[in-house]
C-alpha positions in Angstrom: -0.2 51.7 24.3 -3.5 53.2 25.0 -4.8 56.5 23.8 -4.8 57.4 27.5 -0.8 57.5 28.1 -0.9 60.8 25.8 -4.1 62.2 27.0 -5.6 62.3 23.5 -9.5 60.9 23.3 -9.7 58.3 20.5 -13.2 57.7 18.7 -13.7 55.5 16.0 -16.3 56.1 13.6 -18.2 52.8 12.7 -17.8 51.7 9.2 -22.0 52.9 8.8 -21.2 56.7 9.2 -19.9 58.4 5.9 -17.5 60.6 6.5 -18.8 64.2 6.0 -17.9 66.5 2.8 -16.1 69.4 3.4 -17.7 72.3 3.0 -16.6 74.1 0.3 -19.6 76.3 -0.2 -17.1 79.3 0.5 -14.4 78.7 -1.1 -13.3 81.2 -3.6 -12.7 78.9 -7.3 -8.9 80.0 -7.3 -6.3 80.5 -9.7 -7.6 79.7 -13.4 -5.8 79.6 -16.3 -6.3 82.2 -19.6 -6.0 81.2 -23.0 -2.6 81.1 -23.2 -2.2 78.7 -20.4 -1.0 81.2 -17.6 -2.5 81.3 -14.7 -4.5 84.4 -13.4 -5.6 85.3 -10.3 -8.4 88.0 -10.7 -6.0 90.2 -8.7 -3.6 92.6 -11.5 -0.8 92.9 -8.8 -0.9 89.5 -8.0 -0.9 88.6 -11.9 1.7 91.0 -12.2 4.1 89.6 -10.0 3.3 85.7 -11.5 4.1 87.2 -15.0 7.3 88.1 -14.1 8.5 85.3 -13.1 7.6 84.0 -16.9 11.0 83.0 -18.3 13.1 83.1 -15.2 14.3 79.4 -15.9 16.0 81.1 -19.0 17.8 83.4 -16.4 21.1 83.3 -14.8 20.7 81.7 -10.8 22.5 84.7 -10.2 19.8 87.2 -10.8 17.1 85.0 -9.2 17.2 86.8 -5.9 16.7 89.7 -7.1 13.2 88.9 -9.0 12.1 87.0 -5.6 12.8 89.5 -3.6 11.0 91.8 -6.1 8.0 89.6 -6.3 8.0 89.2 -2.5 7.9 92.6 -2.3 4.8 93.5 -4.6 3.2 90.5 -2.9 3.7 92.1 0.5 2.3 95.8 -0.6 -0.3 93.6 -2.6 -1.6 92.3 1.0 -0.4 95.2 3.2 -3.5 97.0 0.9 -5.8 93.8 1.0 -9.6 95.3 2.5 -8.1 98.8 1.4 -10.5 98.2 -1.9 -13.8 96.6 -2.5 -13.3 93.1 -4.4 -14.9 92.9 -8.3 -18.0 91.0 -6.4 -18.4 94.1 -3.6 -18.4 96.7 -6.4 
Protein backbone atom coordinates (compact mmCIF):
# COMPACT_ATOMS: atom_id res chain seq x y z
CA UNK A 1 0.00 0.00 0.00
CA UNK A 2 1.45 3.28 -0.89
CA UNK A 3 0.72 6.64 0.64
CA UNK A 4 -0.54 7.44 -2.86
CA UNK A 5 -3.79 5.03 -2.93
CA UNK A 6 -5.33 7.48 -0.18
CA UNK A 7 -4.03 10.68 -1.55
CA UNK A 8 -2.20 11.59 1.67
CA UNK A 9 1.66 12.93 1.18
CA UNK A 10 3.94 10.97 3.44
CA UNK A 11 7.31 12.68 4.70
CA UNK A 12 9.60 11.18 7.00
CA UNK A 13 11.73 13.22 9.08
CA UNK A 14 15.38 11.78 9.22
CA UNK A 15 16.44 10.57 12.49
CA UNK A 16 19.00 14.18 12.56
CA UNK A 17 15.93 16.58 12.80
CA UNK A 18 14.55 17.05 16.49
CA UNK A 19 11.20 17.20 16.51
CA UNK A 20 10.11 20.80 17.38
CA UNK A 21 8.67 21.93 21.02
CA UNK A 22 5.36 23.01 21.04
CA UNK A 23 4.88 26.32 21.71
CA UNK A 24 3.46 26.89 24.76
CA UNK A 25 4.46 30.48 25.20
CA UNK A 26 0.60 31.23 25.26
CA UNK A 27 -0.79 29.01 27.13
CA UNK A 28 -2.69 30.13 30.02
CA UNK A 29 -1.06 27.85 33.45
CA UNK A 30 -4.62 26.32 34.04
CA UNK A 31 -6.39 24.93 36.89
CA UNK A 32 -4.16 25.00 40.19
CA UNK A 33 -4.96 23.74 43.27
CA UNK A 34 -5.50 25.91 46.75
CA UNK A 35 -4.49 24.81 50.00
CA UNK A 36 -6.98 22.59 50.67
CA UNK A 37 -6.35 20.60 47.59
CA UNK A 38 -9.35 21.89 45.43
CA UNK A 39 -8.78 22.99 42.35
CA UNK A 40 -9.49 26.69 41.26
CA UNK A 41 -9.81 28.20 38.25
CA UNK A 42 -9.26 31.99 38.67
CA UNK A 43 -12.78 32.29 37.31
CA UNK A 44 -15.56 32.56 40.79
CA UNK A 45 -18.40 31.04 38.58
CA UNK A 46 -16.41 28.56 37.29
CA UNK A 47 -15.07 27.66 40.90
CA UNK A 48 -18.45 27.91 41.95
CA UNK A 49 -19.90 25.41 39.84
CA UNK A 50 -16.58 22.80 40.62
CA UNK A 51 -17.41 23.36 44.35
CA UNK A 52 -20.60 22.07 44.08
CA UNK A 53 -19.95 19.17 42.84
CA UNK A 54 -17.72 18.60 46.21
CA UNK A 55 -19.44 15.62 47.87
CA UNK A 56 -21.68 14.46 45.10
CA UNK A 57 -20.23 10.87 45.46
CA UNK A 58 -21.99 10.91 48.92
CA UNK A 59 -25.29 11.72 46.98
CA UNK A 60 -28.03 9.52 45.86
CA UNK A 61 -27.53 8.66 41.59
CA UNK A 62 -30.86 9.91 41.71
CA UNK A 63 -30.23 13.57 42.35
CA UNK A 64 -27.11 13.56 40.08
CA UNK A 65 -28.97 15.02 37.09
CA UNK A 66 -30.13 17.52 38.71
CA UNK A 67 -26.60 19.09 39.99
CA UNK A 68 -25.23 18.41 36.17
CA UNK A 69 -27.66 20.01 34.68
CA UNK A 70 -27.26 22.82 37.29
CA UNK A 71 -23.58 23.05 36.74
CA UNK A 72 -24.03 22.85 32.94
CA UNK A 73 -26.11 25.54 33.24
CA UNK A 74 -23.85 28.13 35.21
CA UNK A 75 -21.19 26.89 32.96
CA UNK A 76 -23.16 27.89 29.88
CA UNK A 77 -24.13 31.62 31.36
CA UNK A 78 -20.44 31.48 32.61
CA UNK A 79 -19.32 31.41 28.78
CA UNK A 80 -22.50 33.03 27.21
CA UNK A 81 -20.79 36.23 29.31
CA UNK A 82 -17.07 35.31 28.44
CA UNK A 83 -15.39 38.87 26.70
CA UNK A 84 -18.41 40.61 28.50
CA UNK A 85 -15.60 41.52 31.31
CA UNK A 86 -12.01 42.37 31.25
CA UNK A 87 -9.90 39.27 32.60
CA UNK A 88 -7.78 40.03 36.27
CA UNK A 89 -4.57 40.60 33.65
CA UNK A 90 -6.76 43.30 31.33
CA UNK A 91 -7.80 45.30 34.49
Amino acid sequence: MSAGEYGVAMTEQSPEQPMEAPDTEHLDEGPSLDPDGQVRTGNVTVDAVLASLEGLEDRPISEHVEVFEHAHEQLRRALDGAGDEATPAER
